[in-house]
C-alpha positions in Angstrom: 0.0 0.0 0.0 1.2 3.9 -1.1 1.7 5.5 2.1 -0.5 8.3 2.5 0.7 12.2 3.1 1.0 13.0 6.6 -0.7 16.5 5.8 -3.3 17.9 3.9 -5.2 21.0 3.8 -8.9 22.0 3.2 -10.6 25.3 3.0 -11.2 25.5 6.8 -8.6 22.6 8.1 -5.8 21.4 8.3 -5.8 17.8 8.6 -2.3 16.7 10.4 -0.6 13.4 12.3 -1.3 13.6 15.7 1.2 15.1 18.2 1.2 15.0 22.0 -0.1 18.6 22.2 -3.8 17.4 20.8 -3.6 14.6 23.8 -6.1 16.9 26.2 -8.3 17.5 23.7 -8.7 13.8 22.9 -8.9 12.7 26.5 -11.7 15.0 27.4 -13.2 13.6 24.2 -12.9 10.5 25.4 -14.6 10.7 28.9 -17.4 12.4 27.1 -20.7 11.0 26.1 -19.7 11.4 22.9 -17.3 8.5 23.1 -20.2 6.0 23.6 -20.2 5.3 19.3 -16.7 3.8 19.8 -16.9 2.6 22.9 -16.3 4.6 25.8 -16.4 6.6 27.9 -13.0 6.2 28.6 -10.5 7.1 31.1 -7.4 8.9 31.0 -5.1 5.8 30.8 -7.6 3.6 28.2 -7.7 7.7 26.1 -3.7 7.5 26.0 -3.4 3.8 24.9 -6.4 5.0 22.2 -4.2 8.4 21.2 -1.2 6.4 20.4 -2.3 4.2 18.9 -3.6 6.4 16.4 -0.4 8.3 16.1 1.6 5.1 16.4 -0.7 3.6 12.8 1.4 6.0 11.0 4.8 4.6 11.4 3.1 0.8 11.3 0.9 1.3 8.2 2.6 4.2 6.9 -0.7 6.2 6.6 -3.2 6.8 9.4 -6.1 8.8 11.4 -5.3 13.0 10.9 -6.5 15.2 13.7 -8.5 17.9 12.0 -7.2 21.2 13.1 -9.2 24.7 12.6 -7.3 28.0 13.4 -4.5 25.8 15.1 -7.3 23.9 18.1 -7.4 20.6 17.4 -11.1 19.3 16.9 -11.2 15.6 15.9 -9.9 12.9 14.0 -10.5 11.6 10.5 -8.7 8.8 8.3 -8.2 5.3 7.6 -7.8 2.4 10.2 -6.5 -0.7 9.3 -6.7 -3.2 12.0 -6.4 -6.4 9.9 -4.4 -7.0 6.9 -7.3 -9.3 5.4 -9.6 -6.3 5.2 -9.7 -2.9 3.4 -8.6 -0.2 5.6 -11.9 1.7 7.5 -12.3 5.4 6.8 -13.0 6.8 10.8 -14.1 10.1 11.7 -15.0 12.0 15.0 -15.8 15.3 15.7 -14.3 15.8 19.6 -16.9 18.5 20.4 -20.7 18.3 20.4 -20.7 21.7 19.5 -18.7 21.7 16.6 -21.4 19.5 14.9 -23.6 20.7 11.6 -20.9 23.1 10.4 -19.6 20.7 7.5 -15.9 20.0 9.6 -16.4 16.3 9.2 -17.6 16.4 5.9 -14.5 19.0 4.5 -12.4 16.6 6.2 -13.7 13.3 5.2 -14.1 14.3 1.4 -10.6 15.5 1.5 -8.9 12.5 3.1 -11.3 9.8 0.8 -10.8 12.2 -2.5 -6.6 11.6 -1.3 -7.0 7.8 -0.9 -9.0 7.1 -3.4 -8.7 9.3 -6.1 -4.8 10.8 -5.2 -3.5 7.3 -4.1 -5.7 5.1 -6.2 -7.0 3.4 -3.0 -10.2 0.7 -4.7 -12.3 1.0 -1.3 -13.0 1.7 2.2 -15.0 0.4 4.6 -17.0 2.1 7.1 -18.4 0.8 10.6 -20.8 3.1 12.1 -22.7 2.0 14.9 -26.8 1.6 13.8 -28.0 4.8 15.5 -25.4 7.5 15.0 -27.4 8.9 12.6 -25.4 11.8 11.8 -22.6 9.6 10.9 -24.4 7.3 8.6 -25.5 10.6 6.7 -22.1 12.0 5.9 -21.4 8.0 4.8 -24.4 8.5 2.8 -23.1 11.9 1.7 -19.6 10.7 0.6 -21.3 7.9 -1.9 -20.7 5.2 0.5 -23.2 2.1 0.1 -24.2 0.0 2.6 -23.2 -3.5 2.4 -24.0 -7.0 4.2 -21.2 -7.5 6.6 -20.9 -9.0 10.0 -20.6 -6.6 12.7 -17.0 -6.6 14.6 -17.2 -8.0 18.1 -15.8 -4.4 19.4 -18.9 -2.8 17.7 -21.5 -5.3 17.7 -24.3 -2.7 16.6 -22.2 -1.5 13.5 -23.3 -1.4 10.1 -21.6 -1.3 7.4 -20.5 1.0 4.1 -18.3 0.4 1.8 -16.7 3.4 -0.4 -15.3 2.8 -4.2 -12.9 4.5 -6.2 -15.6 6.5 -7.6 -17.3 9.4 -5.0 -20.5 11.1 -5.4 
């Protein structure tokens, strides 16, 4: 697989790797409500192993999960995750702050990172898990072309459904 640029820039973000300086951010993410779609809650320990893993995806896949940055505040995450090698890498996103929600960050973001994979890298196809009522989340999958698909929920999400997103993007 081509690894992926570790930057890339939208009209309101800047989509980044993650460093220890988005850590708090993350972590108060993480012991929020809004955690429960992956999850959580979590606490500060289970939040760290989570944060680096993400940065440490990078260096082991050679492309990863960007934290989406607006005016320099870090305000989520966005990006492939591949845990196994016998599936297509899964396009995540997560907005850290309720209140940041129905101003397009997650969609800017998402259709910049899947227009790189796909289209930039030549990526065939994500997946997408999204558990069955985060509704706002199935939208933007909807949004970004992907289709749903019959697939067998993971055993870490057992109410996910499943999208998968080709080469070509609405």
């Amino acid at each position: 697989m081509i690894p992926a640029l570790d930057r890339l820039v939208t009209a309101r973000l800047e989509l980044r790797r993650p460093v220890i300086a988005d850590f708090p951010a993350y972590a108060a993410y993480c012991a929020s409500d809004r955690a429960r779609f992956v999850g959580g809650p979590f606490d500060a320990a289970r939040a760290f192993e989570k944060f680096a893993a993400m940065a440490g995806h990078w260096d082991l896949r050679g492309f990863g999960r960007y934290v989406m940055t607006r005016e320099g505040r870090a305000i989520g995450h966005v990006g492939p995750l591949q845990l196994l090698d016998t599936e297509p890498p899964e396009m995540t996103w997560t907005l850290w702050d309720g209140a940041l929600e129905g101003q397009g960050f997650a969609r800017e973001a998402a259709r910049a990172v899947t227009a790189h994979l796909l289209e930039g890298l030549g990526w065939s196809d994500l997946i997408l898990r999204i558990a069955v009522d985060n509704a706002p989340s199935r939208q933007l999958a909807e949004r970004l072309g992907a289709m749903p698909v019959e697939a067998p929920a993971p055993a870490w999400m057992p109410d996910a459904v499943t999208y998968r997103l080709a080469q070509v993007m609405a």
